[in-house]
Each structure stands twice: as structure tokens, then as C-alpha cells.
KEKOLFI-287773 format. One record per residue (C-alpha): residue in one letter; y, x, z. Coordinates in steps of 0.05 Angstrom, whole numbers, plus 5000, padded with zeros to 4 digits. Each point is the difference from the previous one (the first is absolute). Layout:
<rs>
aYXZ/...
</rs>
This chain:
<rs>
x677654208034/x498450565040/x494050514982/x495250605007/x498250414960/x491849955010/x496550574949/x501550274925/x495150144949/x502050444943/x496450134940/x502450714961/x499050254924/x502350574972/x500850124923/x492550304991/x496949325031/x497750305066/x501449465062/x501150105069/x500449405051/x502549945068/x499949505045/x502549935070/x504449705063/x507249934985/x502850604968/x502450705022/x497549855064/x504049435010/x498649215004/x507249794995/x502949265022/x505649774956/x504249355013/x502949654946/x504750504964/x497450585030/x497750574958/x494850545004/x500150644958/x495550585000/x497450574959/x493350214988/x497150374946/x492550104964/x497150694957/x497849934940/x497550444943/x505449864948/x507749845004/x499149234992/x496749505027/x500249295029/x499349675057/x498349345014/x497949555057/x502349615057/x502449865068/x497049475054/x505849705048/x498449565057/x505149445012/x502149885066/x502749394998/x492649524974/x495050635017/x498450014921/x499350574961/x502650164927/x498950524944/x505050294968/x497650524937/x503950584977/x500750504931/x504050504986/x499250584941/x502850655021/x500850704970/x500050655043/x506550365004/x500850504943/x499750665064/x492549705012/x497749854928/x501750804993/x496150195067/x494149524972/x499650324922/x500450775033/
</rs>
């Protein structure tokens, strides 16, 4: 069915605890409409005080088809690139 993508809400931790949120419409500036089968891919990125961390949260779509919203919620661990964990330690 086809969709919107409505707002995101992200929650992010790095290793010493600290937590940053963000919430917002769509996301890099974009609400996108997907049909069925269509993708979306985008790239977006968070600082943090150490070179791991987390992110969790979730995306709000809008469905075109009943005028119903649904929640879909999102994680992913990640580890900076070994060039920025040198830039971060000195």
C-alpha cells in the first residue's frame, strides 16, 4: 500500500551514557512517498563523544490508501570509522 513518510524520532547513546534525541518531519529534509516496492535510502549522521554508540527509534508513515497511520521503530549499533576514532582520541 502506498505511504509517507510522516516524522522520525531518534533516540542516541554513546558508550559513556550521554543521550541525545531528535525528533522531526520526515528526514533529511524530505517526506518521501513510496508505492509498494519502492525504496527510500538516505544518509544522515549524529556526534557523539566516543566512537560507539546506538541509535534507536522510529519512523511514522501515513498510508494513503485507509488515511491510517503506523509506527515503525528502528536500532542499529554502530562504530565510528577507525580515521575518526583517531581524530576523536587526539
Amino acid at each position: 500500500m502506498p505511504a509517507r513518510l510522516l516524522t522520525r524520532h531518534w533516540i542516541i547513546t554513546d558508550a559513556n551514557g550521554n543521550v541525545k534525541e531528535t525528533r522531526g518531519d520526515g528526514v533529511v529534509g524530505e517526506q518521501p512517498y513510496l508505492k509498494p516496492g519502492q525504496g527510500f535510502r538516505y544518509s544522515s549522521g549524529a556526534v557523539i563523544e566516543t566512537p560507539v554508540g546506538t541509535m534507536q527509534g522510529a519512523i511514522r508513515w501515513w498510508r494513503m490508501t485507509d488515511s491510517s497511520s503506523m509506527r515503525r521503530s528502528l536500532r542499529s549499533d554502530w562504530r565510528c570509522p577507525e580515521c575518526c576514532t583517531r581524530s576523536l582520541s587526539g
